[in-house]
C-alpha positions as CSV (number, residue, x, y, z in Angstrom):
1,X,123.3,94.6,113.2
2,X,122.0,91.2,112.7
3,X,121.8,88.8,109.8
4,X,119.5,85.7,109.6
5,X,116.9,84.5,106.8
6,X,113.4,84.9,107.1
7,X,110.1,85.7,105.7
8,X,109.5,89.3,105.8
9,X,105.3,88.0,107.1
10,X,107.0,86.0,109.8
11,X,109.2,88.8,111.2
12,X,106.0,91.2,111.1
13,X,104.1,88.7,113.3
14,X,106.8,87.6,115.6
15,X,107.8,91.0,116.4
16,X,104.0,92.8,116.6
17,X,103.4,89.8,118.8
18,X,105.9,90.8,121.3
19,X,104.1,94.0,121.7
20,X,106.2,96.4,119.2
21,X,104.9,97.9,116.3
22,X,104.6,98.1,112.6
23,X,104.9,101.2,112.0
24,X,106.0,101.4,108.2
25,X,106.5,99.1,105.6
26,X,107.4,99.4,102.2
27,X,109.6,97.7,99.0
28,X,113.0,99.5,99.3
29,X,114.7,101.8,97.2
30,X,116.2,99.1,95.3
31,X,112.6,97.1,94.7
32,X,114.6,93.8,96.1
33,X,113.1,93.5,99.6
34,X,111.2,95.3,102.1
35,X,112.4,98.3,105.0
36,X,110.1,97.7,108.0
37,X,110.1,100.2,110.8
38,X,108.9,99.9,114.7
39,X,107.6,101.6,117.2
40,X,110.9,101.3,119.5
41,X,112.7,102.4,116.6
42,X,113.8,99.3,114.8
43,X,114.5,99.6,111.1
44,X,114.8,96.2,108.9
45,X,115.8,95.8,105.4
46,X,114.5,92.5,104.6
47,X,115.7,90.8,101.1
48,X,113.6,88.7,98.7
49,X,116.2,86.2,99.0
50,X,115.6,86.5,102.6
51,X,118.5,88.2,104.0
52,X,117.7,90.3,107.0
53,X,119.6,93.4,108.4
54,X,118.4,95.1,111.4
55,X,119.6,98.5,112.8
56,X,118.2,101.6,114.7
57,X,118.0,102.3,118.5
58,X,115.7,98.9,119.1
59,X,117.5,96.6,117.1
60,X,118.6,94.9,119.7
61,X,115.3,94.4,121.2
62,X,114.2,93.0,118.0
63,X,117.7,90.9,116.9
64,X,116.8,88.9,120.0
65,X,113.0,87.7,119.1
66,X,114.6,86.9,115.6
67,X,117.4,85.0,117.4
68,X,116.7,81.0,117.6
69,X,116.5,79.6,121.6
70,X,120.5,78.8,123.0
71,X,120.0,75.0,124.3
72,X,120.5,74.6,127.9
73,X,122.8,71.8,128.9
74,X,122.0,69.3,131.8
């Protein structure tokens, strides 16, 4: 589980462009975001106010393109 804030559009391209894919997406239950599901079984709930929850067996796969780069030291 992983929460960040982002545009639901930007999470669609940065994770289809790392090869995974859309392969739902819909307004959830509650009608205040979006659930997005993958083909390596990721499952995101992403909030209007752009909260973003991520669970399923490739969460982790997908937490980590969402995750901003770790600066290197010298």
């Amino acid at each position: 589980m992983r929460k960040t804030k982002m545009d639901v559009d930007g999470i669609v391209a940065l994770v289809t462009a790392a090869g995974i894919e859309l392969t739902d997406r819909r307004r959830s239950a509650k009608g205040d975001g979006w659930s997005l599901s993958f083909s390596n079984g990721a499952m995101m709930e992403v909030g209007d106010d752009g909260s973003v929850r991520v669970t399923g067996k490739g969460a982790k796969a997908v937490a980590k393109l969402l995750a901003p780069p770790t600066p290197r030291g010298n």
